[in-house]
N, C-alpha and C positions, 0 to 999 in steps of 0.2 A: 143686866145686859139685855137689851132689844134680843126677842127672839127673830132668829133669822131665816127668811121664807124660802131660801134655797135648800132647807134640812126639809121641806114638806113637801115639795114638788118632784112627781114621780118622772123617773128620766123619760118612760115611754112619750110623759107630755111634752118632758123638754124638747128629744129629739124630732116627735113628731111635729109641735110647733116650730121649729126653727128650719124643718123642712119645706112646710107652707110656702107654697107659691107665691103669695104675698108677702111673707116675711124674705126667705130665701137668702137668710143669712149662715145656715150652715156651707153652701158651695161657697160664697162669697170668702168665709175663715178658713177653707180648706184649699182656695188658690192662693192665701197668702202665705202661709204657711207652706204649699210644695213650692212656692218663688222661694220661699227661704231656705228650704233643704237646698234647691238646685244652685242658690247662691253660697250657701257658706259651707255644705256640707260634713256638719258638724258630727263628730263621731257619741256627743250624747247630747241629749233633749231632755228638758225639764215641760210639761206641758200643765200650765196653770190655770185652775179650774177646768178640771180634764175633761168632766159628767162622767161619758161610758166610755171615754175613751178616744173620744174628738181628735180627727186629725192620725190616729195611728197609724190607719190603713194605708195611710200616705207618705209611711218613713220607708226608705229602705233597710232593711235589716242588714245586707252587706254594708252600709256606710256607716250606718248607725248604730250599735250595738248596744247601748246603753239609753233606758226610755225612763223616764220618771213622772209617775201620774201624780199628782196633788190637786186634793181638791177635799172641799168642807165635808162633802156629803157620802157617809159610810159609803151606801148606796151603790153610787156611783163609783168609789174607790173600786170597790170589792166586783162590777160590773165592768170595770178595763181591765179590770188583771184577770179575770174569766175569758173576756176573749183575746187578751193579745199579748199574754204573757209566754203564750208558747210561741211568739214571733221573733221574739228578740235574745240575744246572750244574754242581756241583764235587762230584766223590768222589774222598776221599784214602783212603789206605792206610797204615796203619804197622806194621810187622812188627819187634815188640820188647817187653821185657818193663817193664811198670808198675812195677818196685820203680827202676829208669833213668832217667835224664834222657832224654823222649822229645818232643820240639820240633813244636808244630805251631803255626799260628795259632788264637787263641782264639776259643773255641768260648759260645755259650748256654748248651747242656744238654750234660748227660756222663753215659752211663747205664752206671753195672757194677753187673748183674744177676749173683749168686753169683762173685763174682770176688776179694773180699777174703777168702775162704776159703782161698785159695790163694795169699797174695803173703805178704810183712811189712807189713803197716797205715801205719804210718810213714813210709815211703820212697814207698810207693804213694800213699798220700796226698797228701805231697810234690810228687809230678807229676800229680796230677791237679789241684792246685790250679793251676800251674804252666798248665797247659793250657784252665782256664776265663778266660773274659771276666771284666770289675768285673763284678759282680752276676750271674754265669755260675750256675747251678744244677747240681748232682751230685745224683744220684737213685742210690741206692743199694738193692738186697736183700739180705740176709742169712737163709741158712736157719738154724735156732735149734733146738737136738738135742733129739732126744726120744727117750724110752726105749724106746717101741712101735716105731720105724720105722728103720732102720737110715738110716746117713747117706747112702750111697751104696746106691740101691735095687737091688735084685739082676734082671737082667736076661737075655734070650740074648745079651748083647752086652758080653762076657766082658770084652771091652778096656776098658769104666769101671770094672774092679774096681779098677785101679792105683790109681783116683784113694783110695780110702778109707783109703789111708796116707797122702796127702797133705793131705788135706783137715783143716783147723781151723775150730771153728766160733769165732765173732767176738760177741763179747762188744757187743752192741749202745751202751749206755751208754760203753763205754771207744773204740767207734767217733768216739761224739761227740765225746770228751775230746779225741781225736786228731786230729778233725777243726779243732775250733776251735784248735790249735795252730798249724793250718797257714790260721788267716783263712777258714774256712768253720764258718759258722752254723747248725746245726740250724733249719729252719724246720715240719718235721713229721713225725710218725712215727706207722705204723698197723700193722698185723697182717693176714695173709693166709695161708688155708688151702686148700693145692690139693688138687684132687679126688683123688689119691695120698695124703692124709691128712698132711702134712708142713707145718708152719708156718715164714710166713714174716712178715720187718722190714723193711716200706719204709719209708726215711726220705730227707729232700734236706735238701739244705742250702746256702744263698747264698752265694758269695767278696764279701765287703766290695771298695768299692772300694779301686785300687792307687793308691798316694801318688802 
């Protein structure tokens, strides 16, 4: 198995990078994600490929009680449950990779923000159906290439360069195909342009209920 450059990249670069002015794709994942608390209000959250915790600070703990971190990188597991495990009734952790059978209890909402860029679509999907409630909802981003802006922004934070061999951008449409394979329903899909110039595809989609 390809070693995977997401185990080697320290989170201070990730966060820092994704801070960047020029990239400015952490506000942009953290307005999509409070639009989805404030629309569905789900009382638990599966939050995929978490880093340190991405997005927590933005659950309400009255609504939400129940938070689950999953993501590859020890690191970063062991870095959200430090700071935000005393926020919530129940915050889980899972340290493992989405294309895997990865067991937790069903969850409302499942949020992977640029995260199918980097798995196999199919087996990820898989488990992430696997892991929503009957009518559990998956919110999904996809960044979507463009010719002007390279995929992976160039930064002083050398350690994301790794990622621009790994990274595949995901065909929005065959998302769907793939989705509904696995009992989830496209319910809506928009366009979003972060202040780094870089567009993106949110789309969610419903799990039908289980027989």
């Amino acid at each position: 198995m390809a070693h995977n450059p997401w185990l080697e990249i320290p989170l201070a670069d990730y966060e820092a990078h994704m801070a960047l002015p020029q990239v400015a794709q952490a506000a942009l994942l953290g307005d999509v994600l409070a639009d989805l608390l404030r629309a569905h209000r789900p009382a638990s959250v599966a939050l995929l490929g978490c880093a340190g915790g991405n997005g927590c600070e933005l659950i309400d703990p009255a609504v939400t009680r129940r938070v689950v971190a999953v993501d590859l990188n020890p690191a970063y597991v062991n870095t959200s449950r430090a700071r935000f495990a005393d926020r919530f009734a129940c915050f889980e952790t899972i340290c493992g990779d989405v294309e895997q059978d990865l067991r937790c209890e069903p969850v409302a909402l499942a949020y992977a923000a640029l995260l199918f860029e980097y798995v196999e679509v199919a087996p990820a999907l898989r488990t992430v159906a696997a892991m929503l409630a009957p009518d559990g909802v998956l919110a999904v981003v996809l960044q979507e290439p463009s010719p002007d802006v390279a995929a992976v922004t160039p930064s002083p934070y050398v350690s994301l360069g790794a990622l621009a061999a790994r990274l595949r951008h995901v065909d929005p449409d065959a998302l769907a195909d793939a989705a509904e394979d696995v009992g989830l329903t496209e319910t809506s899909c928009r366009r979003e342009l972060s202040a780094g110039g870089k567009n993106f595809v949110v789309k969610t989609f419903q799990h039908g209920s289980r027989p």
